[in-house]
C-alpha positions in Angstrom: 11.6 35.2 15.8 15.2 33.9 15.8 16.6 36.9 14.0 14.9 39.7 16.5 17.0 37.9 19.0 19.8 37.9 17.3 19.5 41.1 16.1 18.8 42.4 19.6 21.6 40.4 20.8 24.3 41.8 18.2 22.6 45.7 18.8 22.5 45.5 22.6 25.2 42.9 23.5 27.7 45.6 22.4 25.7 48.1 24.6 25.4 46.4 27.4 28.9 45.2 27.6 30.3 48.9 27.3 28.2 49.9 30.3 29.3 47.0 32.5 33.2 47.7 31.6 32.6 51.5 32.0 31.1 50.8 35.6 34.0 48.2 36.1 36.5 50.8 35.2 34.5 53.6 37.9 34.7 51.1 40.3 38.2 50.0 39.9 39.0 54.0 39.9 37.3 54.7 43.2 39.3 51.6 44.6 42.7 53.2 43.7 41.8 56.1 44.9 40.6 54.7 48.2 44.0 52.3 48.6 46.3 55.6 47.2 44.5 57.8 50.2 44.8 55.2 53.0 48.4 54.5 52.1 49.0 58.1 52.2 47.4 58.2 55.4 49.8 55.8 56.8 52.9 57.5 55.8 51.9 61.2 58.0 54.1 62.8 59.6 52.2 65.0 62.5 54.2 68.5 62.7 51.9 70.0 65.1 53.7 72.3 68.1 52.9 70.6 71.2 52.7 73.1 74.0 55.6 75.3 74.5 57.7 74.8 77.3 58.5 78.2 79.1 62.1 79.5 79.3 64.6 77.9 81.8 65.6 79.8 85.1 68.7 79.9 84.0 68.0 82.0 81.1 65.8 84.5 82.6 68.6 85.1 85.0 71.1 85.4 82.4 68.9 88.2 80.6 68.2 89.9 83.6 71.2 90.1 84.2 72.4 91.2 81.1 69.7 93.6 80.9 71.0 95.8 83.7 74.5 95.7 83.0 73.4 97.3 79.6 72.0 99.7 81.0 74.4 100.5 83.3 76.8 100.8 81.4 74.9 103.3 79.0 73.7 105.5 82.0 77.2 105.3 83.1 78.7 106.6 79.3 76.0 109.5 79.5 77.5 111.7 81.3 81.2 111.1 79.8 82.3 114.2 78.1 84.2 113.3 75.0 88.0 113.4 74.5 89.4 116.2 73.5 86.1 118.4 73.0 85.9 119.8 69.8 83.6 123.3 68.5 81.8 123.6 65.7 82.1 126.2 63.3 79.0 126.7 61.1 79.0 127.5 57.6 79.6 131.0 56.9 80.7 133.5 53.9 83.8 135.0 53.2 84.1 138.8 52.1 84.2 137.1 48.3 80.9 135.6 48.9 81.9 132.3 48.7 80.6 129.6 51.1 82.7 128.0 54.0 81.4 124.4 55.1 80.5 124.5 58.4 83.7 122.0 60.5 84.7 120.8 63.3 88.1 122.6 65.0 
């Protein structure tokens, strides 16, 4: 009877003792995992855009302003003939059949 337990002892002890240090080492896993997550969670930095705060007075007055004098000044430069008005001469052959580029005179 003796040597069945020891037997059992010597075939199971091994056994059992890899299980238990297998769970051991899942648990201890699971634990750093846990601590590494919380300690991550610690060190956040929220970057979320709060609510945007609309444009100063100042500014939209400055752009409206702007605004129109732009297009002032472009309704203004419209009607401006340029200096020195220049004709075009489109491109044309001579009596040789050659081509003459079309120019500005």
């Amino acid at each position: 009877m003796r040597s069945i337990f020891v037997s059992l002892l010597f075939f199971l002890g091994p056994v059992i003792l890899m299980f238990i240090l297998r769970h051991l080492g899942l648990l201890l896993h699971l634990w750093l995992a846990y601590r590494k997550e919380h300690r991550e969670a610690e060190n956040v930095i929220d970057v979320t855009p709060g609510k945007p705060h609309p444009p100063s007075r100042l500014f939209v007055v400055i752009a409206i302003l702007a605004g129109f004098a732009f297009a002032w000044l472009a309704w203004y430069h419209i009607g401006e003939e340029p200096e020195g008005s220049r004709q075009y001469t489109p491109a044309q052959m001579d009596e040789h059949g050659k081509v003459i580029p079309g120019q500005l005179k």
